[in-house]
C-alpha positions in Angstrom: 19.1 -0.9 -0.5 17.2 2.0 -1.4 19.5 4.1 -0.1 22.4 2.9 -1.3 21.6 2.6 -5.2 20.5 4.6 -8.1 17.1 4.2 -9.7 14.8 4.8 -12.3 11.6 3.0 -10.7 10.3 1.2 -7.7 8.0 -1.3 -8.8 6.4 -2.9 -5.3 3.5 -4.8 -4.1 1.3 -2.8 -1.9 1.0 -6.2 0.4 3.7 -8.4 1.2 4.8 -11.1 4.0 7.9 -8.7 5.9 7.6 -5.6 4.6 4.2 -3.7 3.1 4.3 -1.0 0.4 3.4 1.8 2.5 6.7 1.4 3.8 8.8 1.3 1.1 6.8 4.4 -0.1 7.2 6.0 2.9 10.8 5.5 3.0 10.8 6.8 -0.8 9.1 10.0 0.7 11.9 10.6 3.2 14.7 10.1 0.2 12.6 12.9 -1.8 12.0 9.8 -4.2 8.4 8.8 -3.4 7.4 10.1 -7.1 9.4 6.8 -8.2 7.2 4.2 -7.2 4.9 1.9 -9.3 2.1 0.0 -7.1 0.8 -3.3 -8.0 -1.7 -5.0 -6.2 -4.2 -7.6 -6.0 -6.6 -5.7 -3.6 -6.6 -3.5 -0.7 -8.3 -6.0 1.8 -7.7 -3.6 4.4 -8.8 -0.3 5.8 -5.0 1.2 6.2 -4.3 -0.4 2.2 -7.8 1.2 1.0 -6.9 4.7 2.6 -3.0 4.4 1.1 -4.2 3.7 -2.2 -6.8 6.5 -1.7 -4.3 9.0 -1.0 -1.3 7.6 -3.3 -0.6 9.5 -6.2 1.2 7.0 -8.5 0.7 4.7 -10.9 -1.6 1.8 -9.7 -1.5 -1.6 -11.3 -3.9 -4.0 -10.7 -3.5 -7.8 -10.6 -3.4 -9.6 -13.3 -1.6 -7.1 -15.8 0.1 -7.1 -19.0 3.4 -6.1 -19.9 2.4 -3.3 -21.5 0.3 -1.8 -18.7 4.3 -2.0 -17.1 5.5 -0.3 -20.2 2.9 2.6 -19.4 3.1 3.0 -15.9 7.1 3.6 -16.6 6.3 5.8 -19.7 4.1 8.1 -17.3 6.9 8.0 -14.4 9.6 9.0 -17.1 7.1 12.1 -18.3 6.4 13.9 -14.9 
């Protein structure tokens, strides 16, 4: 799907049941898009999620957030 369709923003959880947000970043990365992506997240509970978030350079939303925290995070994607 990323692929195949235009984009402003990738919003993604950084942990998920089938597929984690290191790898929707890192397939991002390899479309030249990984500047795209907004990461939400509720904790990084593990030593791989700690070192991601460590090393990713995106906006980073933490769970619970507001609407405007959104509004933001896209305001800052649109700017750079």
């Amino acid at each position: 799907m990323l692929s195949s369709r235009s984009f402003d923003a990738v919003i993604c959880d950084l942990t998920m049941p089938d597929i984690g947000g290191t790898d929707i970043y890192a397939a991002l990365v390899r479309q030249g898009r990984g500047e795209r992506m907004i990461l939400l997240t509720g904790g990084a509970f593990t030593d791989s999620g700690r070192a991601f978030l460590a090393r990713f350079d995106g906006p980073v939303l933490g769970k619970p957030f507001r609407i405007r925290d959104v509004a933001q995070a896209l305001s800052e994607l649109q700017a750079s």
